[in-house]
C-alpha positions as protocol buffer text, in pm:
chain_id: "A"
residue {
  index: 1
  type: UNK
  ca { x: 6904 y: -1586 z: 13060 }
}
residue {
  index: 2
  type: UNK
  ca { x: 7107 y: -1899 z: 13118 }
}
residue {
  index: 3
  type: UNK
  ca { x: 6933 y: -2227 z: 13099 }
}
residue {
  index: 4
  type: UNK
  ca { x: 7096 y: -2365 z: 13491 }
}
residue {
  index: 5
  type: UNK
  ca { x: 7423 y: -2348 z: 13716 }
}
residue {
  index: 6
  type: UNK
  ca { x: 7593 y: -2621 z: 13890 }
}
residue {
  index: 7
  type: UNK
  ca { x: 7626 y: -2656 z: 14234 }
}
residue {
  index: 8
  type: UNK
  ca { x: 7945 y: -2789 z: 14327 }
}
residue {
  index: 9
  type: UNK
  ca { x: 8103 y: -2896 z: 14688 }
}
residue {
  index: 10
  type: UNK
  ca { x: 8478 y: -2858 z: 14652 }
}
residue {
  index: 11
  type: UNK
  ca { x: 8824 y: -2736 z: 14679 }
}
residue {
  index: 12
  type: UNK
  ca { x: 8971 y: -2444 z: 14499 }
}
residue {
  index: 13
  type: UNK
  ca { x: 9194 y: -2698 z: 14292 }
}
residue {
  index: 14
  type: UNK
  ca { x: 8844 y: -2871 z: 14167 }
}
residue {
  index: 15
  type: UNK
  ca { x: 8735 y: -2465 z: 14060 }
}
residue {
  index: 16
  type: UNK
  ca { x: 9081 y: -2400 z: 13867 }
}
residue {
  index: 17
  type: UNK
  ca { x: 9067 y: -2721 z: 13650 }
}
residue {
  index: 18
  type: UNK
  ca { x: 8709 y: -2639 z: 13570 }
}
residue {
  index: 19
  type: UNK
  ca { x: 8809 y: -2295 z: 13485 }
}
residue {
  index: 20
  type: UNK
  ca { x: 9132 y: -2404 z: 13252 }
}
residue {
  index: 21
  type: UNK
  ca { x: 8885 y: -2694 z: 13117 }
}
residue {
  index: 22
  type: UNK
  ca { x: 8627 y: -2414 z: 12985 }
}
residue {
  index: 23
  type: UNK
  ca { x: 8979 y: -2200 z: 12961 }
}
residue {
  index: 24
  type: UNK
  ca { x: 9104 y: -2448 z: 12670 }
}
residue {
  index: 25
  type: UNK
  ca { x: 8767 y: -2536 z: 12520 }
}
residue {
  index: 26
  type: UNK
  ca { x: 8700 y: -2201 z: 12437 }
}
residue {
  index: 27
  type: UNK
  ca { x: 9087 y: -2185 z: 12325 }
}
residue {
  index: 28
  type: UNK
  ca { x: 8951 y: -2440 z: 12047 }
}
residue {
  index: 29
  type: UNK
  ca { x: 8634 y: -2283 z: 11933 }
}
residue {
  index: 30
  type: UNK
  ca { x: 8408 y: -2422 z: 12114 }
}
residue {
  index: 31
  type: UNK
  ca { x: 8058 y: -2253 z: 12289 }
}
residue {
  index: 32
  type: UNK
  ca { x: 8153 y: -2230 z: 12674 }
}
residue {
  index: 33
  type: UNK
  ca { x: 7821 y: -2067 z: 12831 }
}
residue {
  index: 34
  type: UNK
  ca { x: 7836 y: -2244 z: 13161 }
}
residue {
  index: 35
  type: UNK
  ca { x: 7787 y: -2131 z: 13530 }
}
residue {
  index: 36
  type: UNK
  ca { x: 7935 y: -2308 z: 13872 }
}
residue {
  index: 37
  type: UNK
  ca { x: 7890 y: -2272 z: 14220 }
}
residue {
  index: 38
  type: UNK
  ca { x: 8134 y: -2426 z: 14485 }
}
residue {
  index: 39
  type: UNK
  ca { x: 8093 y: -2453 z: 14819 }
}
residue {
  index: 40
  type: UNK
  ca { x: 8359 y: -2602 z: 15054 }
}
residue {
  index: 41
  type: UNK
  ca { x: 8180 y: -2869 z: 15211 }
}
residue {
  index: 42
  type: UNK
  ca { x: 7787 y: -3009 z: 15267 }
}
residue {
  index: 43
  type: UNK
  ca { x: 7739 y: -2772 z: 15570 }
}
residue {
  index: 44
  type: UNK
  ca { x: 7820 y: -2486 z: 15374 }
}
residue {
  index: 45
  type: UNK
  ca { x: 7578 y: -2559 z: 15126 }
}
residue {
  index: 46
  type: UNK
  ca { x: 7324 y: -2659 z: 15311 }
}
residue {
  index: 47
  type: UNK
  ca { x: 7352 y: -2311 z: 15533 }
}
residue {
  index: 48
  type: UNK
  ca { x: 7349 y: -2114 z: 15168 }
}
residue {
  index: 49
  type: UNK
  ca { x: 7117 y: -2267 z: 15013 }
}
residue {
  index: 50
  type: UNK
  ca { x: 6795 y: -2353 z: 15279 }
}
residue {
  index: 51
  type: UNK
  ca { x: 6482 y: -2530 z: 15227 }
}
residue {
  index: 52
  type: UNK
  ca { x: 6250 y: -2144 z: 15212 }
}
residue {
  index: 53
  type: UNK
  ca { x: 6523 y: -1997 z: 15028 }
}
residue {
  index: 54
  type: UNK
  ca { x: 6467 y: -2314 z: 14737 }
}
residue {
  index: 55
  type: UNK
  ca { x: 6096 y: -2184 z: 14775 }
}
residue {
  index: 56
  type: UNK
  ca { x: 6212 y: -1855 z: 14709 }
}
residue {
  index: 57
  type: UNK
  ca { x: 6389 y: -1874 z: 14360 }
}
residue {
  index: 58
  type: UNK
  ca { x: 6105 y: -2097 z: 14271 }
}
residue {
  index: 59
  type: UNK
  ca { x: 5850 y: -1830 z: 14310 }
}
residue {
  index: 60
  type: UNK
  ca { x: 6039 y: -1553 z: 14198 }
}
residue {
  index: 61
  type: UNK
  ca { x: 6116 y: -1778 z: 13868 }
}
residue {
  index: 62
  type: UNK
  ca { x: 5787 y: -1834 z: 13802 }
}
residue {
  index: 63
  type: UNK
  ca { x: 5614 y: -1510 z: 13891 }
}
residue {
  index: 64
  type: UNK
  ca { x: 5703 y: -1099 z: 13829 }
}
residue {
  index: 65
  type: UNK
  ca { x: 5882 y: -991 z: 14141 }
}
residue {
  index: 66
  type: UNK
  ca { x: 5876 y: -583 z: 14169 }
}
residue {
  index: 67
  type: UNK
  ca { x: 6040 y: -594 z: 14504 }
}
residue {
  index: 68
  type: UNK
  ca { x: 6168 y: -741 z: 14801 }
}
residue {
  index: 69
  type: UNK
  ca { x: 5838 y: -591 z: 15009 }
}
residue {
  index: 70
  type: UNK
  ca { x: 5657 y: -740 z: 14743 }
}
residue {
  index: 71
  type: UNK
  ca { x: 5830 y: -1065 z: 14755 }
}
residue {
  index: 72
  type: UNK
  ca { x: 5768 y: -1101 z: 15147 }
}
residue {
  index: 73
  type: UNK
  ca { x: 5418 y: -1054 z: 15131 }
}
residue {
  index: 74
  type: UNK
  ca { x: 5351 y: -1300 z: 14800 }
}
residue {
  index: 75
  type: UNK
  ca { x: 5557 y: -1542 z: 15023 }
}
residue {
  index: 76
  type: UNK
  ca { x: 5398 y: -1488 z: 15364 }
}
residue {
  index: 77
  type: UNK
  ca { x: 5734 y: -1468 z: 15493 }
}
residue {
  index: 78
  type: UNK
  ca { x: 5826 y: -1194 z: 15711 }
}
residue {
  index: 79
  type: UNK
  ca { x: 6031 y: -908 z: 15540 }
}
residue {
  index: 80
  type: UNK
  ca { x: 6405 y: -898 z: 15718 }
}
residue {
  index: 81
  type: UNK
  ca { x: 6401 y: -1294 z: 15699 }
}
residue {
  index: 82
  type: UNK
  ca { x: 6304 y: -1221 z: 15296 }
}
residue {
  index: 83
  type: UNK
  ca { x: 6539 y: -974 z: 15232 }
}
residue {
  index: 84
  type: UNK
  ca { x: 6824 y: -1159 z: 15448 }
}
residue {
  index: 85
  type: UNK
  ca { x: 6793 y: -1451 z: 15190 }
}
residue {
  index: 86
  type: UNK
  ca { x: 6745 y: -1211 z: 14896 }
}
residue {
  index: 87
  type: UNK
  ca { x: 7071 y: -1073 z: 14967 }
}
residue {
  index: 88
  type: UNK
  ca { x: 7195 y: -1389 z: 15023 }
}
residue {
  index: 89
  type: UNK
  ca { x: 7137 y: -1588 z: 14684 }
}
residue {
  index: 90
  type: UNK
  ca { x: 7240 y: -1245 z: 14516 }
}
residue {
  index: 91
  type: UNK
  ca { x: 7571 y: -1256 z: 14632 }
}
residue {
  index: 92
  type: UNK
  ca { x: 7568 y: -1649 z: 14542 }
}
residue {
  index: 93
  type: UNK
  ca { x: 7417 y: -1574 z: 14170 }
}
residue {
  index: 94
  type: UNK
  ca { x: 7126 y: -1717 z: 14201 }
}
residue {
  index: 95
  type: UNK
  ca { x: 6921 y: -1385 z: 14190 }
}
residue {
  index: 96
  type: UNK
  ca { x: 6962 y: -1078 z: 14005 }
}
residue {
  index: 97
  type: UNK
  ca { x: 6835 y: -751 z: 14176 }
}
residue {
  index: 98
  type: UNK
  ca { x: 6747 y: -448 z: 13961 }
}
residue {
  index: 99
  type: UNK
  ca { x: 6522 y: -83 z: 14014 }
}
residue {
  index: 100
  type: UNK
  ca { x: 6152 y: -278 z: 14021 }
}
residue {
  index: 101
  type: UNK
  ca { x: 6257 y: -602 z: 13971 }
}
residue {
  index: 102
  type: UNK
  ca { x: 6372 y: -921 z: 14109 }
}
residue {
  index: 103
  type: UNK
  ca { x: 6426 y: -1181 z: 13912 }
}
residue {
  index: 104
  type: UNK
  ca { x: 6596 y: -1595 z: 13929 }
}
residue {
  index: 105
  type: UNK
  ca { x: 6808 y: -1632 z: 13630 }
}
residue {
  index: 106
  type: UNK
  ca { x: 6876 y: -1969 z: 13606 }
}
residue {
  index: 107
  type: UNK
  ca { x: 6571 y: -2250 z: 13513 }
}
residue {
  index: 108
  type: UNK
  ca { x: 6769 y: -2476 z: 13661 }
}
residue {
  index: 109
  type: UNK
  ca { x: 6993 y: -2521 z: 13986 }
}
residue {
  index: 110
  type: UNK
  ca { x: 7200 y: -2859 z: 13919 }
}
residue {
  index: 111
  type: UNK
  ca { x: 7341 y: -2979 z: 14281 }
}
residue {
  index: 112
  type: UNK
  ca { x: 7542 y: -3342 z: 14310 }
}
residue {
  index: 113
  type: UNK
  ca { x: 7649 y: -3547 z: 14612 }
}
residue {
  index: 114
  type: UNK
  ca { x: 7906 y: -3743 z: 14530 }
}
residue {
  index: 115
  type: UNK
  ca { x: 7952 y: -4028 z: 14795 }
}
């Protein structure tokens, strides 16, 4: 399990020299264990990543998730909305889905606006 991801808004030129930066460190030896998201502007981030579905990688970090079902009711959320945003932050990374098990891999999520 990987201690956090960064949260990124940019272009796909910012993601390819953060990719040859990790690229040519490990090139030299050194440890690259590091995870990026990168969205294309504040909207989009803000659209993927909402204030319930923050709520949601909190709990399921800090508590055995069997299920989305599960999940819904721990919540008090209703279960499409649940599973909407489930399969929402899985596509982003942010959760892994497996038989019986849910589960927020990262202990941190490390966003930055840079004005």
């Amino acid at each position: 399990m990987s201690k956090g991801v960064k949260v990124h808004i940019g272009t796909l030129d910012d993601m390819g020299r953060r990719f040859v930066d990790a690229w040519r460190r490990a090139e030299r030896g050194e440890k690259v264990d590091e995870a990026h998201i990168t969205f294309i502007d504040l909207p989009a981030l803000l659209a993927a990543i909402t204030p319930k579905r923050l709520d949601l990688l909190s709990y399921v970090r800090h508590h055995r998730v069997k299920n989305v079902k599960t999940l819904a009711a721990s919540l008090g959320r209703d279960y499409k909305n649940v599973h909407k945003d489930v399969e929402e932050l899985v596509k982003l990374g942010l959760l892994t889905r497996a038989p019986g098990e849910v589960r927020a891999p990262y202990a941190e999520v490390d966003a930055r606006l840079v004005l």
